[in-house]
C-alpha positions as CSV (number, residue, x, y, z in Angstrom):
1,X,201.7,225.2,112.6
2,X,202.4,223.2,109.3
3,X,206.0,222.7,110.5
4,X,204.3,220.9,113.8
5,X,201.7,218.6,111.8
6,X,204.9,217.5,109.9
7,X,206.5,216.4,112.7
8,X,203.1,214.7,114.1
9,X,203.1,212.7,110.8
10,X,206.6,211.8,110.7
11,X,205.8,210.7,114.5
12,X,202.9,208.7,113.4
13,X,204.8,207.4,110.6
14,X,207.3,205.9,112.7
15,X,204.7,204.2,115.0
16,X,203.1,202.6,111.7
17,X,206.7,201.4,111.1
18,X,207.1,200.0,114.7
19,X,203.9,198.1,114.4
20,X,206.4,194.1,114.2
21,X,207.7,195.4,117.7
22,X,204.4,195.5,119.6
23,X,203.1,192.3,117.8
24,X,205.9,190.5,118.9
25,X,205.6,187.8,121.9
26,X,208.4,189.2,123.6
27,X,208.5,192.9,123.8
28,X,212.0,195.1,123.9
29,X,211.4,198.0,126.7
30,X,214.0,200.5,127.4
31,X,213.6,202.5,130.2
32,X,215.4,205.8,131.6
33,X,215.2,208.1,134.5
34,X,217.2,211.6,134.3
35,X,217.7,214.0,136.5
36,X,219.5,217.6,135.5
37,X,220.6,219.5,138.6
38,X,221.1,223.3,138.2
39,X,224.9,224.6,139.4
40,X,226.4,227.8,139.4
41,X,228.0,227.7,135.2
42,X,227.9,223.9,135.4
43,X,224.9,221.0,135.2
44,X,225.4,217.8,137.0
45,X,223.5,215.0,135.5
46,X,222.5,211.7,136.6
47,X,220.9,208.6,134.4
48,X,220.1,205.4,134.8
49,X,218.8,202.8,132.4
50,X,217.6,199.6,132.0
51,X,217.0,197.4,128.7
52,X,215.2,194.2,128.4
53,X,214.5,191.5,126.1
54,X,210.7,191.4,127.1
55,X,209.0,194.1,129.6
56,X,211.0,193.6,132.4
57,X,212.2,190.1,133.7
58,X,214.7,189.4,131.1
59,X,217.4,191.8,131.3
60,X,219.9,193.0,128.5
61,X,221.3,195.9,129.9
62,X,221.7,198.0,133.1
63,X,223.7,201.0,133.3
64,X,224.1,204.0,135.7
65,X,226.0,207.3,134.7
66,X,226.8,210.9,135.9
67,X,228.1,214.0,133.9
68,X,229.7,217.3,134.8
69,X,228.6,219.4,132.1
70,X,230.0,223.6,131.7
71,X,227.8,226.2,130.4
72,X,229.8,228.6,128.0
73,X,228.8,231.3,125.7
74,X,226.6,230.9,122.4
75,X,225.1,227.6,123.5
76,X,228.0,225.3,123.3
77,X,228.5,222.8,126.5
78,X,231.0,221.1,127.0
79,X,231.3,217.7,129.5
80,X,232.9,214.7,130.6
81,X,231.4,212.0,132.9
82,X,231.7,208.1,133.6
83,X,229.4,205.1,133.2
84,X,228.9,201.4,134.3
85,X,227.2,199.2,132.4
86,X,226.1,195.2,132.8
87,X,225.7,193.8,129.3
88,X,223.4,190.7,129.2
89,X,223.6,189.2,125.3
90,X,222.0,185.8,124.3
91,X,224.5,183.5,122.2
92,X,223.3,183.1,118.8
93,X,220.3,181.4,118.7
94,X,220.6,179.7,122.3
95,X,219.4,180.3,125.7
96,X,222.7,181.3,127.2
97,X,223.7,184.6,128.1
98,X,226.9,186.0,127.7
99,X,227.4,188.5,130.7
100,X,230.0,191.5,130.3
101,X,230.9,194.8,132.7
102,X,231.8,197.9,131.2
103,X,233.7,201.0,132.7
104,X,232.7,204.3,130.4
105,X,234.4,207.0,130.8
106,X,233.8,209.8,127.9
107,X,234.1,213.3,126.8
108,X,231.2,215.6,125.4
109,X,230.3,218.7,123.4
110,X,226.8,219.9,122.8
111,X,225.7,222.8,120.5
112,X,222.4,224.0,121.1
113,X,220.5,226.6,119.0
114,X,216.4,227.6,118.6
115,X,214.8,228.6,115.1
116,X,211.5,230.3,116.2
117,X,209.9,227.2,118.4
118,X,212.1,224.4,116.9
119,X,215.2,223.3,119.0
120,X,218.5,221.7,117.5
121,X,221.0,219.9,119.3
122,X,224.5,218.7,118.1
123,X,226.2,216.7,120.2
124,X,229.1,214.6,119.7
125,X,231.2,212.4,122.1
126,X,234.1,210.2,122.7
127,X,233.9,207.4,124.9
128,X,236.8,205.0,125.7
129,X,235.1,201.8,126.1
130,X,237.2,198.9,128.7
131,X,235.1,195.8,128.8
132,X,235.5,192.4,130.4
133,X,234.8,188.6,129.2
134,X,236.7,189.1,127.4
135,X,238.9,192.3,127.9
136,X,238.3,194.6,125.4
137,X,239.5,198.5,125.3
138,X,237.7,200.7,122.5
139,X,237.1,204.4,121.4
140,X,233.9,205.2,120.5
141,X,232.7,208.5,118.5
142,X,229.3,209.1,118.4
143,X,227.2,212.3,116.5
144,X,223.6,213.2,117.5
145,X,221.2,215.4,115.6
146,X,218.4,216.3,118.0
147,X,215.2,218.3,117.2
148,X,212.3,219.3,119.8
149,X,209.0,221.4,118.8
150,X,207.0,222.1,121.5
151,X,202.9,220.7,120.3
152,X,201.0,223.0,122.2
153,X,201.0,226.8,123.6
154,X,201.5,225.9,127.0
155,X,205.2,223.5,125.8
156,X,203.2,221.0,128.0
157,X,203.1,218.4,125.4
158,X,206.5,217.8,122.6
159,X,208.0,216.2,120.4
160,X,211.3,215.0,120.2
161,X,213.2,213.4,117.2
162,X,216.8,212.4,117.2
163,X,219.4,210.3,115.1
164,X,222.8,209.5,116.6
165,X,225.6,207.6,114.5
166,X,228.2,205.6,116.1
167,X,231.2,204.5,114.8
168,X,235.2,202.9,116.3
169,X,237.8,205.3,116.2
170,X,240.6,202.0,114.9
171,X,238.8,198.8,114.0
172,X,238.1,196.4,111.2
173,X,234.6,196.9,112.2
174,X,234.1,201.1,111.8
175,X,230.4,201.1,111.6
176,X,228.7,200.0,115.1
177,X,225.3,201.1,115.1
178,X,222.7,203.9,114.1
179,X,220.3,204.8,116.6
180,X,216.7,206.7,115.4
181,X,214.5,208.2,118.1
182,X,211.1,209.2,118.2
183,X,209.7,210.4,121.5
184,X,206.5,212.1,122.8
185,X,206.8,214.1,126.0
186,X,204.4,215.1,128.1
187,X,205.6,218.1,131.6
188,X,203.3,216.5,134.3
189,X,204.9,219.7,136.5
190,X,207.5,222.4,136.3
191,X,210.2,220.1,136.9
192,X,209.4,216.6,135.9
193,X,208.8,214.9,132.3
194,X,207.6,211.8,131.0
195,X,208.6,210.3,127.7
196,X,206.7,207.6,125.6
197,X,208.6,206.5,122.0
198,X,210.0,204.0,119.9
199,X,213.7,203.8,119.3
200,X,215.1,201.6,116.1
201,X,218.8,200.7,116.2
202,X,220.1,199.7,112.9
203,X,223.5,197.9,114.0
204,X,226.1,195.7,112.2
205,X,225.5,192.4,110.1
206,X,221.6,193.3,110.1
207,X,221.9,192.6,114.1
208,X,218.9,194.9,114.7
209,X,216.5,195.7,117.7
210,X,213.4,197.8,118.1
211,X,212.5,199.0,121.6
212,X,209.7,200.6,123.1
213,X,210.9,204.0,125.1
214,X,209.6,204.5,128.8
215,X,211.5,207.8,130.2
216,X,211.0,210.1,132.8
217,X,213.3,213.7,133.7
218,X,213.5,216.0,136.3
219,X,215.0,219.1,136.7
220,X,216.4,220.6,140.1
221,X,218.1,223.7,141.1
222,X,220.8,223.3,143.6
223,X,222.1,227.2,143.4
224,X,219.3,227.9,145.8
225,X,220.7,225.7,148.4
226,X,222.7,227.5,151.0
């Protein structure tokens, strides 16, 4: 119980710190849908997300994604998958856009574990970045610390708190961004979630940006289809 009112409080204290992003004119939204479907040994997911400068009409990024993941013994998952992304940037302090594609492809490990209520998550993955305008090819590594306590009896209502560190395997510019997440999650029904938080993301050359987190999950079995 004291373990769970310290992650309220951290929760709240990270709302407190967000309080710039909502009194801003133009609001940075982030929104995600995820769906995990159930294989025999194997989970196939699918996400899609879209970022914007305000709440919806100006956007900054679109992406869609799928990943193979395989389920082996003491928690560890390994994965690859593939990703598309449309990057949407403003130019310095102007109102032109500079508009980029991106072809993802990437490799992933997860190590999951449970202390009593508390879930931890390790992930880490390599991505090999190719972009366009101009042509770019990059590897990315990126570590993720994830922790979920459930808030009530029922695991109806969570919380979920997460840091991920990303950083270029060879370039002058190692560091690219850290990303802190703090997310609320509420199971409307056995198979779907929604998520309310705030995400900061702490990136080069003070180039930061607050978003507000809209997400929602669902879960499907697909060994019972015959």
């Amino acid at each position: 119980m004291q373990f769970k009112k310290s992650i309220v409080t951290l929760l709240i204290g990270l709302c407190a710190l967000s309080k710039p992003l909502f009194a801003q004119d133009n609001l940075n939204m982030w929104y995600q849908y995820t769906m995990n479907a159930k294989l025999d040994k194997k989970n196939l997911t699918f996400f899609t997300q879209y970022r914007s400068f305000d709440y919806a009409p100006d956007p900054r990024l679109f992406l869609v994604a799928t990943a193979l993941n395989f389920e082996l013994k003491n928690n560890i998952t390994p994965g690859f998958g593939l990703m598309y992304l449309n990057l949407q940037s403003y130019i310095g302090d102007t109102d032109n856009k500079r508009i980029r594609n991106e072809i993802r492809p990437y490799q992933q490990i997860s190590i999951n574990n449970k202390i009593n209520n508390l879930s931890i998550s390790n992930r880490l993955i390599i991505e090999e970045r190719i972009l366009n305008n101009p042509d770019i090819f990059i590897v990315r590594l990126r570590y993720r610390l994830a922790l979920r306590v459930p808030l009530n009896k029922s695991n109806k209502f969570y919380a979920n708190l997460s840091n991920e560190l990303m950083v270029n395997a060879y370039n002058a510019d190692f560091y690219d961004r850290d990303r802190v997440t703090a997310v609320l999650g509420y199971r409307i029904k056995k198979s779907t979630v929604i998520e309310l938080g705030y995400i900061n993301e702490l990136r080069k050359n003070n180039n930061s940006a607050q978003y507000a987190f809209v997400g929602v999950r669902q879960s499907v079995d697909w060994r019972k289809i015959k």
